[in-house]
LOMAR-603901 format. One line per 2 residues: their letters; for each residue x, y, z of N, C-alpha, C. Coordinates in nm, 3 decimals, decimal comma. Example, Ala and Ser with C-alpha at 12.3 -4.5 7.8 and 13.67 -1.06 7.14 Angstrom:
AS> 1,319:-0,569:0,780:1,230:-0,450:0,780:1,320:-0,330:0,780; 1,285:-0,225:0,708:1,367:-0,106:0,714:1,290:0,003:0,787
// end
This chain:
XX> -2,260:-1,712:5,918:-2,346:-1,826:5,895:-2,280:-1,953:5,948; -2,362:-2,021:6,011:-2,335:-2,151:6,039:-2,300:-2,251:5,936
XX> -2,204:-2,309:5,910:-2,168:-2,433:5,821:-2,190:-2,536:5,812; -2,217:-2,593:6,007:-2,248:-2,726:6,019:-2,399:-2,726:6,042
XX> -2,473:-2,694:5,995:-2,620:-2,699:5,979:-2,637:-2,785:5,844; -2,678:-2,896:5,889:-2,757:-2,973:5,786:-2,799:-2,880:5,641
XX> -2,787:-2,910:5,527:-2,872:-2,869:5,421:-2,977:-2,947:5,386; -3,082:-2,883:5,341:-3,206:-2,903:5,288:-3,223:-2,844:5,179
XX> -3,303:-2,957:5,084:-3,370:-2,949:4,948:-3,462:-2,964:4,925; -3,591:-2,927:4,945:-3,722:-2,961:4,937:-3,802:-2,831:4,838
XX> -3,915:-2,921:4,796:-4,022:-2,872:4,723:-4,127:-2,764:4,827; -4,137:-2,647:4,764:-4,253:-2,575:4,875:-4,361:-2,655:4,870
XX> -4,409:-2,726:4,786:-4,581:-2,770:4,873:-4,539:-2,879:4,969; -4,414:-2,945:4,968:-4,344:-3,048:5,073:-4,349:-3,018:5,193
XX> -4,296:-2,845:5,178:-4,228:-2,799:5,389:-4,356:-2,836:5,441; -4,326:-2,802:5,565:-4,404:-2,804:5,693:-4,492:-2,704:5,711
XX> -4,583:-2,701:5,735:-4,687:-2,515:5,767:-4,592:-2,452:5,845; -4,486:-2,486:5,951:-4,431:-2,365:6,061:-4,364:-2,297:5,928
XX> -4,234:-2,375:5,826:-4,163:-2,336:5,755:-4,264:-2,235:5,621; -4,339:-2,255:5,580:-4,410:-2,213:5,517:-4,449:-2,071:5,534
XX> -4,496:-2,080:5,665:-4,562:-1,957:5,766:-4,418:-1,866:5,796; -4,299:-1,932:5,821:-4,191:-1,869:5,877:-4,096:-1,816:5,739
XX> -4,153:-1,838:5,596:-4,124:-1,785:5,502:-4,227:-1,644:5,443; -4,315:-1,652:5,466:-4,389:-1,560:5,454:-4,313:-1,412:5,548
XX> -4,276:-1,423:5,663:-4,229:-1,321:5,704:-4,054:-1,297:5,701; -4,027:-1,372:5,652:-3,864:-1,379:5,549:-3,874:-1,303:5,478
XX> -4,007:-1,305:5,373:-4,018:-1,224:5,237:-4,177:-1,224:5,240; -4,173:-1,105:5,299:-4,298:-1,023:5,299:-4,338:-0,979:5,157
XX> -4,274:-0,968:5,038:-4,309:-0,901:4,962:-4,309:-0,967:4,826; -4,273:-1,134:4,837:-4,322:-1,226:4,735:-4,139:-1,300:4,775
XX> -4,125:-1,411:4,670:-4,009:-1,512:4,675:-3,945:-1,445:4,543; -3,982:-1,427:4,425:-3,938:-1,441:4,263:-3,808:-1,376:4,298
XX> -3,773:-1,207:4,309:-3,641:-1,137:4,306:-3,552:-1,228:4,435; -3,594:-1,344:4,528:-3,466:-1,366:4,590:-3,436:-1,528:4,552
XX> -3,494:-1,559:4,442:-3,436:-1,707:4,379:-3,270:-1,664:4,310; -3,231:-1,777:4,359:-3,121:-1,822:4,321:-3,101:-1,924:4,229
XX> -2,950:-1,955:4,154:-2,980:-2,079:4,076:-2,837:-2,139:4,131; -2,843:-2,289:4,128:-2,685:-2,370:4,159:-2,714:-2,495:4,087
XX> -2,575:-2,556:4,117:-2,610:-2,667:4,042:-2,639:-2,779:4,117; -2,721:-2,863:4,124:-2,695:-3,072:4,195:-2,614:-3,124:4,221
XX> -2,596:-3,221:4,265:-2,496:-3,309:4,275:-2,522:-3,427:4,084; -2,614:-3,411:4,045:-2,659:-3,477:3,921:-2,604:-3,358:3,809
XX> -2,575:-3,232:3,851:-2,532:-3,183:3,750:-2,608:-3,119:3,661; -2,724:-3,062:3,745:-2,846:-3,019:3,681:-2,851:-2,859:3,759
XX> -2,896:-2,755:3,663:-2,911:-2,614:3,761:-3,093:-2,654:3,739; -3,095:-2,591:3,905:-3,162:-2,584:4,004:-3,205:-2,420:4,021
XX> -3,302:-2,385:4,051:-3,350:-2,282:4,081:-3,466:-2,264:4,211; -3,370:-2,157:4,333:-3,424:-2,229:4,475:-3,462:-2,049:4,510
XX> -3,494:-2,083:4,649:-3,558:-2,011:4,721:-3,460:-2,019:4,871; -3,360:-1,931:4,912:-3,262:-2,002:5,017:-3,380:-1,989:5,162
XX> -3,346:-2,022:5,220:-3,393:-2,020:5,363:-3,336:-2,068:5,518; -3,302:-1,985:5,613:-3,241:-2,061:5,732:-3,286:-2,096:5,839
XX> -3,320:-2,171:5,908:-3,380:-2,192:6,075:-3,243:-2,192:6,137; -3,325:-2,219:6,287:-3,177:-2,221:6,387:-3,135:-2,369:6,341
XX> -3,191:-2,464:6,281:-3,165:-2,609:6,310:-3,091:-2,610:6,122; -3,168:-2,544:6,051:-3,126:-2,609:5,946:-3,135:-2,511:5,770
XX> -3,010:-2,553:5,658:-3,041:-2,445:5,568:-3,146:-2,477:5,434; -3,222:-2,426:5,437:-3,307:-2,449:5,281:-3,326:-2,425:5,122
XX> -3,304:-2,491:5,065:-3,349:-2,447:4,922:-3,458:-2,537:4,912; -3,522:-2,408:4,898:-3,664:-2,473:4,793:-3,660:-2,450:4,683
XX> -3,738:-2,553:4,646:-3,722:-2,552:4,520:-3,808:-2,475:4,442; -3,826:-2,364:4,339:-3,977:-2,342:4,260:-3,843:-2,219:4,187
XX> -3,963:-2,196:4,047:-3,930:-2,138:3,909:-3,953:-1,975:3,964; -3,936:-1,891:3,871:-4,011:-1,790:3,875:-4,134:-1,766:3,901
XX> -4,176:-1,875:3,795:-4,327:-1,849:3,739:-4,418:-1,930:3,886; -4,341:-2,062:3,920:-4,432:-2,085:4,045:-4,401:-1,976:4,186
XX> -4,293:-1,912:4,167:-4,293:-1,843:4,310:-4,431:-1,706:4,260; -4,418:-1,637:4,154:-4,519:-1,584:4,155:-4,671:-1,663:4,208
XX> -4,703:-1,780:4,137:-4,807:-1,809:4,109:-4,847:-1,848:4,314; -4,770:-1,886:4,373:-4,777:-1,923:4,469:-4,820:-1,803:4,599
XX> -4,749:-1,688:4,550:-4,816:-1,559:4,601:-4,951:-1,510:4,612; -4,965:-1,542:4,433:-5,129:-1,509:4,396:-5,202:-1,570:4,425
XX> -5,192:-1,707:4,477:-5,303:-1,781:4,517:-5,288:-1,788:4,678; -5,210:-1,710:4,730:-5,185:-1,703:4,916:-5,282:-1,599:4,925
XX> -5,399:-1,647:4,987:-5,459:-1,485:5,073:-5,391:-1,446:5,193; -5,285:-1,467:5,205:-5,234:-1,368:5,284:-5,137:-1,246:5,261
XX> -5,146:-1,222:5,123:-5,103:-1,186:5,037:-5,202:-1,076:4,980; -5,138:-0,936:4,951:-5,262:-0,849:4,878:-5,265:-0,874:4,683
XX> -5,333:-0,804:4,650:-5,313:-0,785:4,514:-5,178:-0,786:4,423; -5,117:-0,693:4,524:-4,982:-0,670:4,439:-4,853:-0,719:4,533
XX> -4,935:-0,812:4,593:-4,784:-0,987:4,583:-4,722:-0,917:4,777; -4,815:-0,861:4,860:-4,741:-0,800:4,994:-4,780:-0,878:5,068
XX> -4,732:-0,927:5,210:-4,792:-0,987:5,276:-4,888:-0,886:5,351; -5,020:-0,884:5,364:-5,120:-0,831:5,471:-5,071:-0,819:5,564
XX> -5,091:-0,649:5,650:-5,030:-0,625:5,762:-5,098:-0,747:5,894; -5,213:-0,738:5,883:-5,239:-0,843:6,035:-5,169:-0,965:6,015
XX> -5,137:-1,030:5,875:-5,048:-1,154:5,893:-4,975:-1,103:5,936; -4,868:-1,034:5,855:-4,776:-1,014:5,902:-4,782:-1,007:6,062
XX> -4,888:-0,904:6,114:-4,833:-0,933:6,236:-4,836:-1,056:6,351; -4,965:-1,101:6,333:-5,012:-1,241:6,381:-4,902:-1,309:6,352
XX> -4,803:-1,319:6,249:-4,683:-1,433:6,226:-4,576:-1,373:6,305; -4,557:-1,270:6,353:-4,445:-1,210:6,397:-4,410:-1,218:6,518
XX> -4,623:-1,270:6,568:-4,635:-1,255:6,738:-4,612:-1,445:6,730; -4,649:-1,508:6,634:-4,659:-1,651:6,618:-4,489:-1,658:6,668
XX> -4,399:-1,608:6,593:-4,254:-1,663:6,556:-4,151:-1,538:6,590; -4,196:-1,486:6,735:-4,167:-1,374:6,784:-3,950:-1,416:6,761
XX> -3,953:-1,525:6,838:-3,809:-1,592:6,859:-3,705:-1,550:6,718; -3,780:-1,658:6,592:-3,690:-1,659:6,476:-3,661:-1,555:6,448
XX> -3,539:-1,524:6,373:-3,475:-1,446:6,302:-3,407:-1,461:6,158; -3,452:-1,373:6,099:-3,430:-1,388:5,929:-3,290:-1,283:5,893
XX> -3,230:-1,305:5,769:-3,138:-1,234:5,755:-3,198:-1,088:5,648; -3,075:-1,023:5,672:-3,179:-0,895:5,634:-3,140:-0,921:5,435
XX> -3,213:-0,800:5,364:-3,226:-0,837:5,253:-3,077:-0,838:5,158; -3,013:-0,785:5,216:-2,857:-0,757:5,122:-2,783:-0,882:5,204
XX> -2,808:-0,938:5,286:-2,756:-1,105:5,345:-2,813:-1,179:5,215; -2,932:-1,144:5,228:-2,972:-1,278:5,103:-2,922:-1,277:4,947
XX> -2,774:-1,210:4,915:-2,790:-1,174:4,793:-2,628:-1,235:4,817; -2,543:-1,251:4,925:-2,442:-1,286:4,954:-2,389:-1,418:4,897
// end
């Protein structure tokens, strides 16, 4: 991992649609099992969502309960919290370039 990449702290309804869209195929299969918790610089734990671009690293911010809720209300998303294969693939042909880390990276 890159070190000198800027960090980022932002709220999911904040990002950008690319970042948004380019999280959906990060975690095809909902956000809740890959939240993390750390603490602020205020000294407060935080409970994030990590994320990397080539430019820059992310925590978003959201609970359990909103990373679920945020699934259930994505139609791109089935019943039981997956991303839909044509998103999926339409995002894959969208963001052919990016690259995500695989799932035992994100637990590092």
């Amino acid at each position: 991992m890159d070190t000198t990449k800027p960090r980022v702290i932002r709220d999911y309804d904040k990002l950008e649609l690319t970042i948004q869209e380019q999280l959906k195929l990060a975690y095809p299969n909902g956000f809740e099992d890959f939240l993390i918790e750390f603490t602020n610089a205020k000294g407060e734990v935080i409970s994030a969502l990590p994320f990397e671009t080539d430019e820059k690293k992310y925590m978003i911010r959201m609970t359990g309960k909103m990373a679920k809720r945020i699934i259930a209300l994505d139609e791109d998303y089935d019943a039981d919290g997956v991303l839909k294969d044509d998103v999926f693939e339409n995002m894959s042909e969208k963001y052919a370039d990016a690259e995500y880390p695989e799932e035992e990276e994100l637990y590092e």
